[in-house]
VEXRORO-705580 format. One record per residue (C-alpha): residue in three letters; x, y, z negated. Coordinates in nm, 2 decimals. Layout:
BEGIN
{lumza = ALA xx = X yy = Y zz = Z}
...
***
This chain:
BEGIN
{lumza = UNK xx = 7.69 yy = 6.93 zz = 0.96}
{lumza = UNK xx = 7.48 yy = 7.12 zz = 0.71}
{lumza = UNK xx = 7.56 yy = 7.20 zz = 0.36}
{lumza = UNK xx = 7.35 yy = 7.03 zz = 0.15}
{lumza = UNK xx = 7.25 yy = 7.32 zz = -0.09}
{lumza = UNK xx = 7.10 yy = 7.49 zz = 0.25}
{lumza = UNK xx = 6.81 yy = 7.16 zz = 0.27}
{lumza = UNK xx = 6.47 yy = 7.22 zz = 0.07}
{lumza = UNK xx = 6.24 yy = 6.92 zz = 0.05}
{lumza = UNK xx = 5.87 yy = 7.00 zz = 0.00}
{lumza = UNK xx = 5.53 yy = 6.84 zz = 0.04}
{lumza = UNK xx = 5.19 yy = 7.06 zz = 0.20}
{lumza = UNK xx = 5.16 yy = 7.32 zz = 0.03}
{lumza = UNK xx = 4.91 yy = 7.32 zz = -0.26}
{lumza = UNK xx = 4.72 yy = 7.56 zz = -0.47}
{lumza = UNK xx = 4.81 yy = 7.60 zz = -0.83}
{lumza = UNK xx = 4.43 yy = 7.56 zz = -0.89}
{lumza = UNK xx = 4.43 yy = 7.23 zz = -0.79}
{lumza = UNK xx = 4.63 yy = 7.08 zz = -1.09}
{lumza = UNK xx = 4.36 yy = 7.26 zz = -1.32}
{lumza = UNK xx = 4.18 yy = 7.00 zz = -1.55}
{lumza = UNK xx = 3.82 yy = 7.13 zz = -1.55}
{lumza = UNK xx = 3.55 yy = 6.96 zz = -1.79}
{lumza = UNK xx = 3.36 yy = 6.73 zz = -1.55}
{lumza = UNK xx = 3.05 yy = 6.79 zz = -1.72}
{lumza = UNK xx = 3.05 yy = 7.20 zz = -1.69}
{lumza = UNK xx = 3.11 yy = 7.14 zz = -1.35}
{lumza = UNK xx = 2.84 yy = 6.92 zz = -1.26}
{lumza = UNK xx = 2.62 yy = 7.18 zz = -1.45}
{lumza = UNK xx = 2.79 yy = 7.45 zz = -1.24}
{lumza = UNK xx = 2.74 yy = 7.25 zz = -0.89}
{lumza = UNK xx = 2.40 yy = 7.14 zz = -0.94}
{lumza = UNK xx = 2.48 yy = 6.77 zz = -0.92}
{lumza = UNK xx = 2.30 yy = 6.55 zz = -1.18}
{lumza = UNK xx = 2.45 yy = 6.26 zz = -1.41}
{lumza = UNK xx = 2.31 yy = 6.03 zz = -1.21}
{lumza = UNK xx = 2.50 yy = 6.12 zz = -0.90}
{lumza = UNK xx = 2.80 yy = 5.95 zz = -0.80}
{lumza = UNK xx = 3.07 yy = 6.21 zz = -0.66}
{lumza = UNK xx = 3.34 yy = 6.13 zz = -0.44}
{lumza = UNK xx = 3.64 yy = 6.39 zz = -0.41}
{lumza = UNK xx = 3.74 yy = 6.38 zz = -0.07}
{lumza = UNK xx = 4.05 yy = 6.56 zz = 0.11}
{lumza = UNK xx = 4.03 yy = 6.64 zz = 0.51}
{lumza = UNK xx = 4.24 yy = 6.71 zz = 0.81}
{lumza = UNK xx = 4.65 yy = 6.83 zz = 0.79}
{lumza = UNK xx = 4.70 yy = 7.23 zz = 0.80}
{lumza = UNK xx = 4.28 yy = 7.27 zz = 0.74}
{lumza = UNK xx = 4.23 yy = 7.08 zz = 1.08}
{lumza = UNK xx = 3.91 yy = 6.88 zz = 0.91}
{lumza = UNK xx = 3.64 yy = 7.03 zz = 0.70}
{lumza = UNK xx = 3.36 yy = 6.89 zz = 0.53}
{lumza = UNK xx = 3.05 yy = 7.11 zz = 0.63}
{lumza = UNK xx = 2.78 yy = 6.87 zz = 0.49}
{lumza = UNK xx = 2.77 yy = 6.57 zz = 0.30}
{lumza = UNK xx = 2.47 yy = 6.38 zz = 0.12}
{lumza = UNK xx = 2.34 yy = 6.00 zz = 0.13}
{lumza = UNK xx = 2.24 yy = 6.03 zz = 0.53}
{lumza = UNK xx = 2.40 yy = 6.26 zz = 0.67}
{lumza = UNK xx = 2.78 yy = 6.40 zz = 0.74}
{lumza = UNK xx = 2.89 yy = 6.71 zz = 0.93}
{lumza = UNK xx = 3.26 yy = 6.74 zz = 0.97}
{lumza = UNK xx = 3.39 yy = 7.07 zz = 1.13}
{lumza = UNK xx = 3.69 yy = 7.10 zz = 1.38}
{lumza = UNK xx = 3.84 yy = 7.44 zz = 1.54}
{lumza = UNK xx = 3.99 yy = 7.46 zz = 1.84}
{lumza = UNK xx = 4.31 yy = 7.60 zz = 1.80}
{lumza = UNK xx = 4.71 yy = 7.57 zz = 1.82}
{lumza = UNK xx = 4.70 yy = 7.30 zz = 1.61}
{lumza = UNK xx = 4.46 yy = 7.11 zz = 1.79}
{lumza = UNK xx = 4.45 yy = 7.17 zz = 2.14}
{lumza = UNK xx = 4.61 yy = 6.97 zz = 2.44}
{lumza = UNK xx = 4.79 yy = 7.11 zz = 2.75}
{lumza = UNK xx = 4.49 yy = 7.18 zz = 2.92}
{lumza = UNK xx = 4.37 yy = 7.42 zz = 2.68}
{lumza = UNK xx = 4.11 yy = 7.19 zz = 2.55}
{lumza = UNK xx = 4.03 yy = 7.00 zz = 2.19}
{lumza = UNK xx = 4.32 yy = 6.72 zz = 2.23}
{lumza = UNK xx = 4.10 yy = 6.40 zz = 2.19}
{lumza = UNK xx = 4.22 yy = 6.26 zz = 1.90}
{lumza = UNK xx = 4.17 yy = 6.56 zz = 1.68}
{lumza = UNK xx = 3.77 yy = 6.47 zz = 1.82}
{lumza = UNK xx = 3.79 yy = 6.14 zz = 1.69}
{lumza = UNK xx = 3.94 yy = 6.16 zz = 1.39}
{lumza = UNK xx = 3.65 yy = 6.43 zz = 1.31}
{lumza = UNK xx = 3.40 yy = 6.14 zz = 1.43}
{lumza = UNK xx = 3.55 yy = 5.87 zz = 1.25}
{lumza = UNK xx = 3.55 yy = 6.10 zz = 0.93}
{lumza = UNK xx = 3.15 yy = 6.17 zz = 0.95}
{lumza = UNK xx = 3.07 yy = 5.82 zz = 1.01}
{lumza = UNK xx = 3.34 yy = 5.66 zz = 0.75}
{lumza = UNK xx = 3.25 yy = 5.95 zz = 0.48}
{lumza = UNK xx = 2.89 yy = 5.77 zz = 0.48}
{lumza = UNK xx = 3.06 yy = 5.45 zz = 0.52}
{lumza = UNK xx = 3.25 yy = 5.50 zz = 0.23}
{lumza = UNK xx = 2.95 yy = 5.67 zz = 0.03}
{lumza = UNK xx = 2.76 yy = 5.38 zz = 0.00}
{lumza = UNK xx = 3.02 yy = 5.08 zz = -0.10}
{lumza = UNK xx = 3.19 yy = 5.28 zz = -0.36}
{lumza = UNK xx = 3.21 yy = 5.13 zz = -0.68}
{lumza = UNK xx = 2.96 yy = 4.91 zz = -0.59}
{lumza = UNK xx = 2.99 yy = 4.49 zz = -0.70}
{lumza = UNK xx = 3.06 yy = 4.28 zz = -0.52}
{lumza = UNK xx = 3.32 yy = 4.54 zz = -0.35}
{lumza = UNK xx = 3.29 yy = 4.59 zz = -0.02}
{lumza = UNK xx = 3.58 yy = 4.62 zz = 0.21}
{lumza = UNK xx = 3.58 yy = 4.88 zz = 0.55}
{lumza = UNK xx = 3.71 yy = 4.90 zz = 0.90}
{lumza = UNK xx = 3.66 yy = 5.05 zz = 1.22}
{lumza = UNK xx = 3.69 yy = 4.79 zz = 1.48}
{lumza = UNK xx = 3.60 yy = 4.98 zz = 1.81}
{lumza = UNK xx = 3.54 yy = 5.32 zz = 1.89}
{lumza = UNK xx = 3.40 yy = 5.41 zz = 2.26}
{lumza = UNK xx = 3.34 yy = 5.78 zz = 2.33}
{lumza = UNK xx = 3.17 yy = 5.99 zz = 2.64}
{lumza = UNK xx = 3.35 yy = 6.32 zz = 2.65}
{lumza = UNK xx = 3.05 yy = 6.54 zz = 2.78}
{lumza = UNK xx = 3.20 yy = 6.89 zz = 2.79}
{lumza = UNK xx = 3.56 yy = 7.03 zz = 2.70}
{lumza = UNK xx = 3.59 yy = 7.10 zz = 2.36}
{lumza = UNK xx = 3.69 yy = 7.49 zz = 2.23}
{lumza = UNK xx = 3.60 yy = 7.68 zz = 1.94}
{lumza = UNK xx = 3.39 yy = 7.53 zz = 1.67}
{lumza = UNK xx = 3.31 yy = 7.18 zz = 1.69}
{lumza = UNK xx = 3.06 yy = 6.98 zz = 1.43}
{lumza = UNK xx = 3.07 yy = 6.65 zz = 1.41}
{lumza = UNK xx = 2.75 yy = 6.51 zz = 1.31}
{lumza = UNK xx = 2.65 yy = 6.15 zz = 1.19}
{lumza = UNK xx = 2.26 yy = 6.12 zz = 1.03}
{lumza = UNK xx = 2.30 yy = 5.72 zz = 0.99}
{lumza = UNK xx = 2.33 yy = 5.65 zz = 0.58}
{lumza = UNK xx = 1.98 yy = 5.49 zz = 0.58}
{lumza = UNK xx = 2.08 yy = 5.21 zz = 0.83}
{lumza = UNK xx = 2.45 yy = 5.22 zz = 0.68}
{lumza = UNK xx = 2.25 yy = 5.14 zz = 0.34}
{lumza = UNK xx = 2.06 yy = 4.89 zz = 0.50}
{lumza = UNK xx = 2.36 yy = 4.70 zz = 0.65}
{lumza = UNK xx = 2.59 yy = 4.71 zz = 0.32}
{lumza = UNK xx = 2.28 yy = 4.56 zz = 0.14}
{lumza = UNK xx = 2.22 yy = 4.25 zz = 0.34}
{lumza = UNK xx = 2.59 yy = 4.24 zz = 0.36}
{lumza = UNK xx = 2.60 yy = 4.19 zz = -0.03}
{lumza = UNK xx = 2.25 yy = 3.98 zz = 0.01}
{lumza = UNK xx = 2.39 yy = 3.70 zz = 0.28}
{lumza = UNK xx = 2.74 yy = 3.75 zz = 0.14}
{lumza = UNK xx = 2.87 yy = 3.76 zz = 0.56}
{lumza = UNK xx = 3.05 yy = 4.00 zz = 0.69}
{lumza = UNK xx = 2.87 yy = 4.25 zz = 0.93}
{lumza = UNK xx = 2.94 yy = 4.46 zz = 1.21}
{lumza = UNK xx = 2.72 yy = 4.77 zz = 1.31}
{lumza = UNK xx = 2.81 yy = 5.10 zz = 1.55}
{lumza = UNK xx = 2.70 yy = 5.45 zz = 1.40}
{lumza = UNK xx = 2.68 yy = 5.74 zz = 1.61}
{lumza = UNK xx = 2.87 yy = 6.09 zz = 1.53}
{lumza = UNK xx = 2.78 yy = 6.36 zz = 1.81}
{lumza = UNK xx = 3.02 yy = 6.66 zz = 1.87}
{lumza = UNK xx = 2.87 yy = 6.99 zz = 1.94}
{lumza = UNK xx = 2.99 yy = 7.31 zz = 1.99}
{lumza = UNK xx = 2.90 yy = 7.64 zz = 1.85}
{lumza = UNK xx = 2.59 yy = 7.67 zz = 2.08}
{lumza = UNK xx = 2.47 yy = 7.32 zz = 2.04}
{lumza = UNK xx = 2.60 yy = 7.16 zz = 2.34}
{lumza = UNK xx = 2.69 yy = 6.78 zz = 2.31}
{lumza = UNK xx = 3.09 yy = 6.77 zz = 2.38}
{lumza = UNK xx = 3.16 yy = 6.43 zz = 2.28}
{lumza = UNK xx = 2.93 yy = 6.09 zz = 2.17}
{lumza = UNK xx = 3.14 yy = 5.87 zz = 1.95}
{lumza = UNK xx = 2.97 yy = 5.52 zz = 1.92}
{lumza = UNK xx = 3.21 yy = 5.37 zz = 1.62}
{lumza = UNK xx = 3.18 yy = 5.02 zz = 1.50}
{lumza = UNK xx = 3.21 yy = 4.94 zz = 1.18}
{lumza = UNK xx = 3.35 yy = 4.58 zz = 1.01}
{lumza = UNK xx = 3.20 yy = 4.54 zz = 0.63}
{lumza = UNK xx = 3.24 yy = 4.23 zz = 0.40}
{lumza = UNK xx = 3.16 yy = 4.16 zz = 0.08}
{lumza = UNK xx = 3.50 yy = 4.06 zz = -0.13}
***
């Protein structure tokens, strides 16, 4: 048995930073993003696994390494560190366009079907350039008040721009 007084419990480590209250104004000034922008804060990926490389209104660009963390026993990307990068730069623009939108619009994947073109190692991106048709979807969601199912597209490539993986992910939205 061990002594109680020898257990710590603790979360992910966080930096200090992070419980900062900053005025949202400055840093809108600071970042370059107007008032008439909405802004989404958005965490990624255990242990740094995710990033967010790009984000605007069409286009997402999640980043994933190939490392200890990630990789499978064949020395590889394991597949579903892949498709959670995927599903992240599709559902970021997903997400972009029904928040705080009326009526609110609910989410979900419903299928995901992938061709693994190459092995994955080193850096992958993650790409998905669909926010237009995503914007056209949630809006005749909202105008025929049905629920709608559409695929976007987020294509893995590695540091020299070879396709890895093509993540065809189908997206459920209805208007609440």
């Amino acid at each position: 048995s061990i002594q109680k007084d020898k257990i710590k419990v603790f979360g992910f480590p966080v930096k200090q930073s992070f419980y900062q209250k900053y005025n949202r104004e400055k840093v809108r000034v600071k970042m370059g993003i107007p008032p008439s922008k909405k802004t989404i804060l958005y965490f990624s990926g255990a242990w740094g696994i995710g990033k967010i490389k790009e984000f605007n209104e069409n286009k997402s660009v999640v980043r994933v390494k190939h490392s200890w963390w990630t990789q499978n026993p064949f020395r590889s990307m394991y597949f579903a560190v892949e498709a959670m990068a995927a599903e992240m730069a599709s559902g970021m623009l997903v997400f972009g366009h029904v928040y705080k939108i009326q009526p609110t619009i609910s989410m979900l994947v419903i299928k995901m079907e992938v061709d693994f073109v190459k092995k994955a190692t080193g850096t992958i991106l993650f790409t998905c350039e669909e926010g237009h048709k995503i914007q056209e979807h949630i809006e005749q969601t909202i105008k025929d008040k049905q629920g709608k199912n559409f695929i976007c597209t987020s294509t893995g490539k590695n540091e020299l721009g070879v396709v890895v993986a093509v993540f065809n992910i189908t997206w459920s939205v209805k208007s609440k």
